[in-house]
C-alpha positions as CSV (number, residue, x, y, z in Angstrom):
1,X,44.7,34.6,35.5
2,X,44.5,35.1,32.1
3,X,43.4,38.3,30.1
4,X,39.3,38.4,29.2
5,X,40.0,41.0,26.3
6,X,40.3,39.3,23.3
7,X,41.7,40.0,20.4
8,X,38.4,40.6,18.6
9,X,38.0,43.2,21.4
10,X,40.7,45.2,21.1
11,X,40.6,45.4,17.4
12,X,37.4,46.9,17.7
13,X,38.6,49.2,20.3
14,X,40.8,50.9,17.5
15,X,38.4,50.4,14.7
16,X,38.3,54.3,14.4
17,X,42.0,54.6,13.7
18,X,41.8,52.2,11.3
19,X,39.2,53.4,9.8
20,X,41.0,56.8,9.1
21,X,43.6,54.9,7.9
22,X,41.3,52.7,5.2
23,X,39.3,55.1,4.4
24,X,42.7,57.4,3.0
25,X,43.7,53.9,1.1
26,X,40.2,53.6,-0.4
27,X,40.3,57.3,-1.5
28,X,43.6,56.8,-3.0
29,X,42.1,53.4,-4.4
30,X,39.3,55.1,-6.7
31,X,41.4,58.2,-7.4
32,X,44.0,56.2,-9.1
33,X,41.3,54.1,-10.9
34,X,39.9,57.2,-12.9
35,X,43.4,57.8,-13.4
36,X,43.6,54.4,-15.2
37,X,40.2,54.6,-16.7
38,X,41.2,58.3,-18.3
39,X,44.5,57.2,-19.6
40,X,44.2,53.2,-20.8
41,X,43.6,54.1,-24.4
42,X,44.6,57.8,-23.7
43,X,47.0,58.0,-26.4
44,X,44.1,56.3,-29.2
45,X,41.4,57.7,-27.4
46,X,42.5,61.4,-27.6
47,X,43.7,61.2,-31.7
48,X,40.3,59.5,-32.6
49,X,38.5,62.4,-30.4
50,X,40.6,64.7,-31.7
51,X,40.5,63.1,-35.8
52,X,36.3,63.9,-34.7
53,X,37.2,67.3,-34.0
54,X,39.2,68.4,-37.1
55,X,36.6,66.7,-39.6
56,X,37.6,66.8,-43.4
57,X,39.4,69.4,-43.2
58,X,42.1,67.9,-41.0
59,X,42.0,64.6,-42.5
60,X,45.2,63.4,-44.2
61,X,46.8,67.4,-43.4
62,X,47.1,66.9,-39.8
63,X,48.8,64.2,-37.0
64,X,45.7,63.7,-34.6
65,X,47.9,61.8,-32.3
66,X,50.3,65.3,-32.3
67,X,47.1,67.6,-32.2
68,X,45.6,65.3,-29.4
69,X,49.0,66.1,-27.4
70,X,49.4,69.7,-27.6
71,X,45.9,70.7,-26.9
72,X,45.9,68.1,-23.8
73,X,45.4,69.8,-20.7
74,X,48.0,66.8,-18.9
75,X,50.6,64.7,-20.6
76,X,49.6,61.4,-21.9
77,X,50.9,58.5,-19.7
78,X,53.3,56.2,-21.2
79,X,53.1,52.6,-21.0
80,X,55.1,51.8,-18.2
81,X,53.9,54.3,-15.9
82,X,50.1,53.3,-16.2
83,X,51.6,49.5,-15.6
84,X,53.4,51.4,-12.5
85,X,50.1,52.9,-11.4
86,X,48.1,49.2,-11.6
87,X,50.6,47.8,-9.3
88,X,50.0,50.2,-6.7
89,X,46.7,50.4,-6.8
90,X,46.4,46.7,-6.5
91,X,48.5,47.1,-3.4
92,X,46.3,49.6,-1.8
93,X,43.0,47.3,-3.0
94,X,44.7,44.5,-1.2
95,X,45.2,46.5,2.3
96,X,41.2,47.7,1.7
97,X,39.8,44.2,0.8
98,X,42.4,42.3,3.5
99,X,40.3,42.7,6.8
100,X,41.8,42.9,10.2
101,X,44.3,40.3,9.4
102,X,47.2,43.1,8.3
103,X,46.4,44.6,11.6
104,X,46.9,41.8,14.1
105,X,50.4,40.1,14.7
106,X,50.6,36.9,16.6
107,X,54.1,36.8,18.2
108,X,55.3,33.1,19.7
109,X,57.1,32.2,23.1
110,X,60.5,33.7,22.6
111,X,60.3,35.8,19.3
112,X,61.0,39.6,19.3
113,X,58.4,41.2,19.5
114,X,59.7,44.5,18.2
115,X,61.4,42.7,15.1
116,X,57.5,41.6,14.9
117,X,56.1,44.8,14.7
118,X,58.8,46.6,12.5
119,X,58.0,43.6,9.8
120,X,54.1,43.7,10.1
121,X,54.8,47.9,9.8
122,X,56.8,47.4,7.0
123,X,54.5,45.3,5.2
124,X,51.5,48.4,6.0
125,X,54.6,50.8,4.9
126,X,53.4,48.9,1.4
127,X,50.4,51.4,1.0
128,X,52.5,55.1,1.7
129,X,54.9,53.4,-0.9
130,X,52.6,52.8,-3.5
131,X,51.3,55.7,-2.9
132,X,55.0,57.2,-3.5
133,X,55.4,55.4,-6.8
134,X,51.6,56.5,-8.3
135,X,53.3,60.1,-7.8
136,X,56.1,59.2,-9.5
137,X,54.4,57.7,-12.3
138,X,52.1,60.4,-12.6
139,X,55.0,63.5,-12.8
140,X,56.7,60.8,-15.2
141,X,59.6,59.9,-12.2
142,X,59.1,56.9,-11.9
143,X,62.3,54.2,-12.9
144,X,61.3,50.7,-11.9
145,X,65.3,49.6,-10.8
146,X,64.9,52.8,-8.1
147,X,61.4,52.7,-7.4
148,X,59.6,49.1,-7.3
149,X,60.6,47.6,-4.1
150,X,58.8,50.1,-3.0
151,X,55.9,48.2,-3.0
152,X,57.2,45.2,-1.7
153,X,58.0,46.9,1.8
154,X,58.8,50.2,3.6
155,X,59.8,49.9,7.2
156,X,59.1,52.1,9.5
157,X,62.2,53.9,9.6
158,X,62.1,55.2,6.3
159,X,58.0,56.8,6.6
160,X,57.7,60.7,6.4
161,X,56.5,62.4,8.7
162,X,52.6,62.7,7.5
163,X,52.8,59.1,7.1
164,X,53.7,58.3,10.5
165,X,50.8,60.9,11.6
166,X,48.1,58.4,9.4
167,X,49.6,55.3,10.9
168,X,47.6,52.1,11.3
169,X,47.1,50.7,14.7
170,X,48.1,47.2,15.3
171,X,47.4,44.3,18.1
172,X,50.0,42.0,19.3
173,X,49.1,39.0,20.6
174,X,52.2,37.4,22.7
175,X,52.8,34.0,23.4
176,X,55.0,32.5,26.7
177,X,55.7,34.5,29.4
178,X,59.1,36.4,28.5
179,X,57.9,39.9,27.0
180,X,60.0,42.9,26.2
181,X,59.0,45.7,24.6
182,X,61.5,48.4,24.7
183,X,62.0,48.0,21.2
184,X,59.2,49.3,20.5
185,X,60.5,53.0,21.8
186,X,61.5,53.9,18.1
187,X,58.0,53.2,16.5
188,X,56.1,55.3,19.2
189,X,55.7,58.3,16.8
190,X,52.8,60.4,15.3
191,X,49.7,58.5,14.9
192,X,51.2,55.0,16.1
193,X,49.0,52.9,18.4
194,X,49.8,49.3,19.9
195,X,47.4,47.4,21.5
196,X,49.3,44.3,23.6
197,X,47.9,41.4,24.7
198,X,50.1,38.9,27.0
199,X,48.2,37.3,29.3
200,X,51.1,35.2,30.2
201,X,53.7,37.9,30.8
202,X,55.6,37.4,34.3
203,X,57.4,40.4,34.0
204,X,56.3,43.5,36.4
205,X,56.4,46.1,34.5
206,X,57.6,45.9,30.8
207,X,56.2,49.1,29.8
208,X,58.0,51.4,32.7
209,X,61.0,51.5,29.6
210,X,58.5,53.0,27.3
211,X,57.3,56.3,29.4
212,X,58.5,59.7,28.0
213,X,56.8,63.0,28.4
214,X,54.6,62.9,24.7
215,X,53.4,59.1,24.6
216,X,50.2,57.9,25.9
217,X,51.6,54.3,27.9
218,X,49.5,51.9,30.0
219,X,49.8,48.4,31.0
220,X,46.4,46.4,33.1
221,X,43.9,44.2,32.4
222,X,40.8,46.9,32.1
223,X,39.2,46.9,28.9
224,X,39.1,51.4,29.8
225,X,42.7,51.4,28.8
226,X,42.0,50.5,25.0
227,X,39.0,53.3,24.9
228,X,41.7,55.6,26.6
229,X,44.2,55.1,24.6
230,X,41.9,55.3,21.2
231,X,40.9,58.7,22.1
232,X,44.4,60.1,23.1
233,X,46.2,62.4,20.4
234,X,49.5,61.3,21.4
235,X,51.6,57.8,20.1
236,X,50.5,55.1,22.5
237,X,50.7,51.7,23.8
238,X,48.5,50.1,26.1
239,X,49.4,45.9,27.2
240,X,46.7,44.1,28.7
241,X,48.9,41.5,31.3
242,X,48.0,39.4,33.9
243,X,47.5,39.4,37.8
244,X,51.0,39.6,39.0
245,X,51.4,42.8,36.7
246,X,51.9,46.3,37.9
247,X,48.6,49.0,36.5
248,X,49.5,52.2,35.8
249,X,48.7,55.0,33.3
250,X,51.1,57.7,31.6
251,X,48.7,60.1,29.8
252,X,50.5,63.4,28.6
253,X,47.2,65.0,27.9
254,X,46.8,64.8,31.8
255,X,49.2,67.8,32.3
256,X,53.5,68.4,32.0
257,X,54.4,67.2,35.7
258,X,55.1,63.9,36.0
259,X,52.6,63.5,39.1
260,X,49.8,64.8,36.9
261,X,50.6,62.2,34.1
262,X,51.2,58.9,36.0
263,X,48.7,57.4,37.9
264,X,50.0,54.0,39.4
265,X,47.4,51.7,40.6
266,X,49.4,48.6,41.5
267,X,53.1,48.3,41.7
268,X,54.2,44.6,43.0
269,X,56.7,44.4,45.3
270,X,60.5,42.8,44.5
271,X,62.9,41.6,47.4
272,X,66.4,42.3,47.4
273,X,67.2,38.1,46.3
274,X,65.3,38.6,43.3
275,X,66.3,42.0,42.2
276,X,70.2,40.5,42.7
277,X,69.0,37.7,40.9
278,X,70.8,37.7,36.7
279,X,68.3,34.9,35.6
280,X,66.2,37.9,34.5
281,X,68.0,41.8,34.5
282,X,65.3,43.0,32.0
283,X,62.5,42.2,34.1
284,X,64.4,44.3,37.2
285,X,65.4,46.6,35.6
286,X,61.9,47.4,34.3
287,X,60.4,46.9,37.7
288,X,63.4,49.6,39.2
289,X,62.4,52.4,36.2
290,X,58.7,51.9,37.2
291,X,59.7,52.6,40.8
292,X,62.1,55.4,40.2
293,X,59.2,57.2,38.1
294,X,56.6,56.9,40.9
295,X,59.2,58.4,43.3
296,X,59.9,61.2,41.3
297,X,56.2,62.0,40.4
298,X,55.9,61.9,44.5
299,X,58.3,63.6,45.4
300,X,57.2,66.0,42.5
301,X,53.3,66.4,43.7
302,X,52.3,69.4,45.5
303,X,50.1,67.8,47.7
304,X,49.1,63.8,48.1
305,X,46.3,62.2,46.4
306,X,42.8,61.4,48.6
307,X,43.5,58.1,47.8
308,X,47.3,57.2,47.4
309,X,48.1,54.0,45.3
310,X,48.8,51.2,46.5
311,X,52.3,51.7,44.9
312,X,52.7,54.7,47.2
313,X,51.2,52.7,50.1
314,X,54.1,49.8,49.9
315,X,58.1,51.1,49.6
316,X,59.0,52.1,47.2
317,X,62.2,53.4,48.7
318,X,63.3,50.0,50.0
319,X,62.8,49.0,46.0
320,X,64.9,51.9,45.3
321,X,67.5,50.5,47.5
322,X,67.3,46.9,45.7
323,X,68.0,48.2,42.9
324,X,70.9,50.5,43.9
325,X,72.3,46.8,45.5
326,X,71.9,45.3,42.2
327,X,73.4,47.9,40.4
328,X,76.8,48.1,42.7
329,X,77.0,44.2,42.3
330,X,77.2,44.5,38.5
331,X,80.1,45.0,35.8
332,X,79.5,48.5,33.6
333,X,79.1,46.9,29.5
334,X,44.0,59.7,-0.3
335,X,44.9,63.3,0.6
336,X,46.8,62.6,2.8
337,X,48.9,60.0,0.7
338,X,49.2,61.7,-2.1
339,X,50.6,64.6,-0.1
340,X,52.8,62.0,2.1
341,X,54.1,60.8,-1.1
């Protein structure tokens, strides 16, 4: 069965995240174009205001230019930096004016998906750099061999930490059905949302890697998970899969036990054969973690739930035990920017 949320729909499920994240670019966007406007003739402007100023009597006794300069209340821009400032304003006007497309990554049968992500990141790491080298220019910094590329990329790696908090939200749209996403584990910081949409995924549980006590993680097909997940404070994923799928939700907001912040709706079963089975260890491996989490946050609940999961209704002991099997069978191998900047 494949997914019914479309990609149009889970953009618009984080439309208020990236809104935030805009609406700082657009700030930053008219801020630096009074800049411009102020300083394009600054230099002329200032010695013909100040030429007005000293009538007659400074005329042909004193250097207008000089005056202009010493009774500034800033330092007039050179060249280069108002050319450094233009190019980074034309970068943030291109993330304003370039729709949902920065925003939405289409990943094909096969490709790594978190090589995906870091590059479209990277690409959205253009507006904290720009950001970066209008600061520069402005406090007179800037040096073009040291400072340009940043507006050509700036992965993920290298954000601060206030940039990471205003990070944009991105769908991923994945193609076949081989999808792994522990990759993704190093990008799951401050204000980082994923929405992923893999209809075709065969894999159990590809998220199970992902879950750690401060990120919001949930994998289904119910369009609630995107609205959850848009709310939460903490980083987040969400996957929308198909039928064969395990559901669950890891929401740290729901309390610090384990048992208060997994809820696991559907865990499908794996026989010993296939977890044995080294035409796909990934896939096990993520189906075991899923199944070692909901047997800790069992074991760890005071009392059980009315209604116990059907993950807590199957065995998940006996998919303990598979795994164990395998695992003896196998050898050991605006504001905001400017104060990002």
């Amino acid at each position: 069965m494949r997914s019914e949320i479309s990609t149009e729909a889970a953009l618009a499920a984080l439309e208020g995240r990236r809104g935030i994240f805009l609406s700082a670019v657009a700030d930053l966007v008219g801020e630096l174009g009074r800049l411009l406007v102020q300083d394009g003739d600054s230099e002329q402007g200032r010695a013909e205001r100040s030429a007005a100023t000293l009538g007659a009597f400074g005329s042909g006794r004193v250097d207008a230019r000089r005056f202009a300069a010493l009774v500034s209340d800033r330092p007039v821009l050179p060249p280069t930096a108002l050319e450094a400032i233009g190019r980074a304003r034309a970068v943030l006007s291109g993330i304003v004016t370039g729709g949902a497309e920065p925003f939405l990554i289409v990943v094909g049968p096969g490709e790594d998906v978190a090589a995906a992500v870091g590059r479209a990141l990277a690409q959205l790491g253009r507006v904290f750099g720009a950001a970066r080298v209008a600061a520069l220019a402005r406090a007179g910094a800037y040096r073009s061999s040291e400072h340009a590329a940043l507006l050509e990329a700036l992965p993920f790696a290298r954000w601060n930490r206030s940039e990471r908090g205003l990070a944009p939200p991105l769908v991923v749209r994945v193609e076949g059905p081989r999808l792994r996403l522990a990759g993704l584990a190093d990008m799951l910081e401050g204000g980082v949302k994923f929405v992923v949409l893999a209809p075709e995924a065969e894999g159990p549980a590809p998220l199970a890697l992902l879950v750690t006590p401060g990120v919001f993680v949930a994998q289904g097909s119910s369009l609630d998970l995107l609205d959850r997940l848009s709310a939460a404070a903490a980083p987040g994923i969400v996957a929308i899969l198909g039928e064969k799928s395990a559901h669950f939700v890891h929401d740290p907001e729901r309390g610090s036990a384990l048992a208060d912040r997994l809820i696991v709706d559907r865990l499908p079963g794996t026989t010993t054969e296939e977890a044995r089975s080294p035409q796909d260890f990934r896939a096990c491996e993520e189906q075991a973690q899923l199944t070692l989490l909901v047997t800790a946050a069992s074991a760890g609940s005071a009392s059980p739930p009315a209604e116990p999961a059907d993950a807590l209704r199957g065995d998940p002991a006996g998919l303990l035990a598979s795994w164990l099997l395998r695992e003896a069978s196998l050898q050991q191998p605006a504001e905001a920017l400017w104060g990002a900047a």
